[in-house]
C-alpha positions as CSV (number, residue, x, y, z in Angstrom):
1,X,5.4,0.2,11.8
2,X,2.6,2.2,10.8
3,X,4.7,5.4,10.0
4,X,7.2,3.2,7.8
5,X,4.7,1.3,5.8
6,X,2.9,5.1,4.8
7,X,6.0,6.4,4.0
8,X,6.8,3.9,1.8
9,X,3.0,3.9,0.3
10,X,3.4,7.8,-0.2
11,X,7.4,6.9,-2.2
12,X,5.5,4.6,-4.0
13,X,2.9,7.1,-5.1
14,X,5.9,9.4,-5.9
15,X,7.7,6.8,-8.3
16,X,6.1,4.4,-10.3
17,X,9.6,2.0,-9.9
18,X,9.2,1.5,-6.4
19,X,5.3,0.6,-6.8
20,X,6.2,-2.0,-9.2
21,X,9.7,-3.3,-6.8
22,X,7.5,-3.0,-3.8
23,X,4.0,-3.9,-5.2
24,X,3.7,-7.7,-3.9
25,X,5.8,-6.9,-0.2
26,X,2.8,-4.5,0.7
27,X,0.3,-6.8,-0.3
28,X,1.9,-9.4,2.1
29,X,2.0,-7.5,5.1
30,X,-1.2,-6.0,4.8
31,X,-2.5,-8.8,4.5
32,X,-0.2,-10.6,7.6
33,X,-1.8,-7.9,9.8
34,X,-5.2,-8.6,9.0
35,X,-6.6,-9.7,12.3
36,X,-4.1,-8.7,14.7
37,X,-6.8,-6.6,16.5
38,X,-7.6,-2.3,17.3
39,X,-7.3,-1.2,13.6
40,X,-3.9,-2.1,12.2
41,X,-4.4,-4.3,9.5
42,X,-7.1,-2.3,8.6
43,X,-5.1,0.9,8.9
44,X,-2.4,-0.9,6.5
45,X,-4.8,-2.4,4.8
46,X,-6.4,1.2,3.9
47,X,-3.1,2.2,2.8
48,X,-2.1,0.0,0.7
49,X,-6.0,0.0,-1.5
50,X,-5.4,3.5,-1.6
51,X,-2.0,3.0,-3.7
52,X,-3.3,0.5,-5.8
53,X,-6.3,2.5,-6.2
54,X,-4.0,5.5,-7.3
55,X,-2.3,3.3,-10.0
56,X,-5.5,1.6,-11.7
57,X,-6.9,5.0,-11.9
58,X,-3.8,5.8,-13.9
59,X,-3.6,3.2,-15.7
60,X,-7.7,3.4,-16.7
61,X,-6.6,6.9,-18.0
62,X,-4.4,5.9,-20.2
């Protein structure tokens, strides 16, 4: 799961459109596997800061 959700982080990166479509559905699973124990939810959690991260940079650049 791991692989999938990155993958769709790094589309998301790629295209604005599928930030905004998938925006709120990787919030929610980040934070569903919050807790679930040896680094996931932190792993996705990571992930998922790091793309919204990359879009309030842009959008403090603009």
């Amino acid at each position: 799961m791991l692989t999938m959700y990155n993958k769709v982080v790094e589309a998301c990166i790629k295209n604005a459109n599928y930030y905004e479509l998938f925006r709120e559905r990787l919030d929610h699973i980040a934070e569903m596997a919050s807790g679930i124990g040896w680094g996931y939810g932190d792993t996705l959690a990571e992930s998922y800061f790091t793309l919204r991260g990359y879009y309030e940079e842009e959008e403090e650049l603009e």
